[in-house]
C-alpha positions in Angstrom: -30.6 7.2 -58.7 -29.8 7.4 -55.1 -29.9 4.8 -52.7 -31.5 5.4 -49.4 -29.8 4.8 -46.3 -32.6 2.2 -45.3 -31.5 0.7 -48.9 -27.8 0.2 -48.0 -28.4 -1.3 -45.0 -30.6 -3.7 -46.2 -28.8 -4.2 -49.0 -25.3 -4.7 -46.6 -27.3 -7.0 -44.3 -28.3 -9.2 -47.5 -24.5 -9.7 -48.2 -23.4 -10.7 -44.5 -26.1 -13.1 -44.3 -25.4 -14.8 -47.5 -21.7 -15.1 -46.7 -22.6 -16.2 -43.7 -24.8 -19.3 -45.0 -21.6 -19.7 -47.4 -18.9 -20.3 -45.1 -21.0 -22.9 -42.7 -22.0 -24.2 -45.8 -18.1 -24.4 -47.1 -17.7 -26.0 -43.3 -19.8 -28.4 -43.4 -18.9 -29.9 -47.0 -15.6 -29.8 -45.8 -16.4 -31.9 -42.9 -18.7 -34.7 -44.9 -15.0 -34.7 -47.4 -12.7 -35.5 -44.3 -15.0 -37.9 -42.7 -15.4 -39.7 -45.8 -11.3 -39.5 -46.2 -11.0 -40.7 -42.3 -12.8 -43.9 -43.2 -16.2 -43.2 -41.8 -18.3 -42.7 -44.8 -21.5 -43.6 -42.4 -20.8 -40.5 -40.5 -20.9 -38.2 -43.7 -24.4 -38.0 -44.3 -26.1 -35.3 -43.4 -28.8 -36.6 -41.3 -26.3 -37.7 -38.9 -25.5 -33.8 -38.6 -28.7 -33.0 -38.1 -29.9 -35.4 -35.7 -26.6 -34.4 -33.7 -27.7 -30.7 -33.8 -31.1 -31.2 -32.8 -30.0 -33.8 -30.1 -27.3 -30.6 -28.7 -30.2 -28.7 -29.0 -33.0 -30.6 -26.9 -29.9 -31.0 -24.2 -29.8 -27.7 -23.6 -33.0 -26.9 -23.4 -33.0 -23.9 -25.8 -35.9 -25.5 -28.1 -38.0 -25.8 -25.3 -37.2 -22.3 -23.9 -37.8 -20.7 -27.3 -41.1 -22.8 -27.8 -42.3 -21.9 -24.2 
């Protein structure tokens, strides 16, 4: 069977997004670990992060730009 060249591309899009997710994913466990090492186990949780993002976010106006 022979793949088509739609096939591979998908296929090769699938891998890079994956890895992708994977490596942030390898970041931000890596970050929770050093916070909680650097005494600030208050700061390792990951609502902090993601109140943080979504605060960076509102600041710079992108949601509302993309929401528009």
């Amino acid at each position: 069977m022979v793949m088509r060249e739609q096939d591979k591309h998908f296929l090769w899009s699938l891998f890079v997004a994956l890895s992708v997710i994977l490596v942030w994913k390898g970041i931000w466990e890596g970050m929770y670990e050093l916070l909680e090492w650097a005494g600030l186990p208050q700061l390792a949780d990951p609502f902090v992060f993601l109140f943080i993002g979504f605060a960076m976010l509102t600041f710079s106006g992108i949601i509302f730009k993309e929401f528009d």
